[in-house]
N, C-alpha and C positions, 0 to 999 in steps of 0.2 A: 677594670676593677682596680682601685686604687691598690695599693702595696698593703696598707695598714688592713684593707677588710679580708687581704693571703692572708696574713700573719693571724689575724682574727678565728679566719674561719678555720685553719690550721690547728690550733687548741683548742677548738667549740668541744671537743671530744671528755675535755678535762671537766666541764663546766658543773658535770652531777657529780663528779667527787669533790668539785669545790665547797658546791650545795650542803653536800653530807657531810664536811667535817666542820663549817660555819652554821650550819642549821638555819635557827631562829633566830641567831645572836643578833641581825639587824635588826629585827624588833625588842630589843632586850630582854630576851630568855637566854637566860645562862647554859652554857655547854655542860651538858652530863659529867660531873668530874669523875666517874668510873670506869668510863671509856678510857681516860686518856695516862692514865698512873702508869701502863707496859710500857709506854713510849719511854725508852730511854736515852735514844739520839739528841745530842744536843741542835737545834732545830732554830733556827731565825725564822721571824716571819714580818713581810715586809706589809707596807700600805704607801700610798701617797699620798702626800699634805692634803693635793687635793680632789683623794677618792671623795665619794659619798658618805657620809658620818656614819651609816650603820655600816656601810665596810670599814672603816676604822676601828668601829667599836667592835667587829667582830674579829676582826686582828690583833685588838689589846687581848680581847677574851681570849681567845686559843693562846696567845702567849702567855698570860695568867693562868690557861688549866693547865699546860703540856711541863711536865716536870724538870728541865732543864731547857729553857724556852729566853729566846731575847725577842724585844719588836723594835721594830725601828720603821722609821716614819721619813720616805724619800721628798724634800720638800717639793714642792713647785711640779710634782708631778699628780695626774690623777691616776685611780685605779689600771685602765685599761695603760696607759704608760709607763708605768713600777714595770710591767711583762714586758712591752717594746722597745724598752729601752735600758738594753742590756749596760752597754758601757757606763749608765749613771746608780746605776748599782754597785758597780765596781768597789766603791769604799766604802759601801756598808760590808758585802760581802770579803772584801780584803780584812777590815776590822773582826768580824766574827770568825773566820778561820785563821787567825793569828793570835787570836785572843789563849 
């Protein structure tokens, strides 16, 4: 078993609270903005250039609802990559907790 399908199936656990706080946003239904007003943690949330356009679009959305909220967009990486590859996150994550 390749390395990348550990790493994979290691997180598969994460996958229905991923669901539940993206919803429907990959078909363009907008996230309930009542849910998200208590979040008061200031919160990044990533994607890569080259996730799938409704993960993106669901990445802008939660950063558009959550009230203290940045996105940022890791280039040249796709979704499953943004999580595997820690060290190219590094200067988003440097940037937002020094911010």
């Amino acid at each position: 078993m390749p390395r990348t399908w550990s790493s994979m199936k290691a997180m598969a656990s994460t996958i229905p609270y991923d669901a539940a706080i993206v919803g429907d946003t990959r078909a363009g239904k907008p996230l309930p903005a009542d849910r998200w007003h208590a979040v008061l943690a200031p919160t990044l949330v990533l994607d890569g250039g080259k996730s799938p356009e409704g993960t993106r679009r669901a990445s802008a959305a939660l950063a558009d609802i959550l009230p203290d909220a940045q996105h940022r967009t890791i280039d040249g990486l796709s979704h499953g990559a943004v999580v595997m590859a820690p060290k190219k996150l590094v200067p988003a994550l440097r940037a937002f907790y020094l911010a």
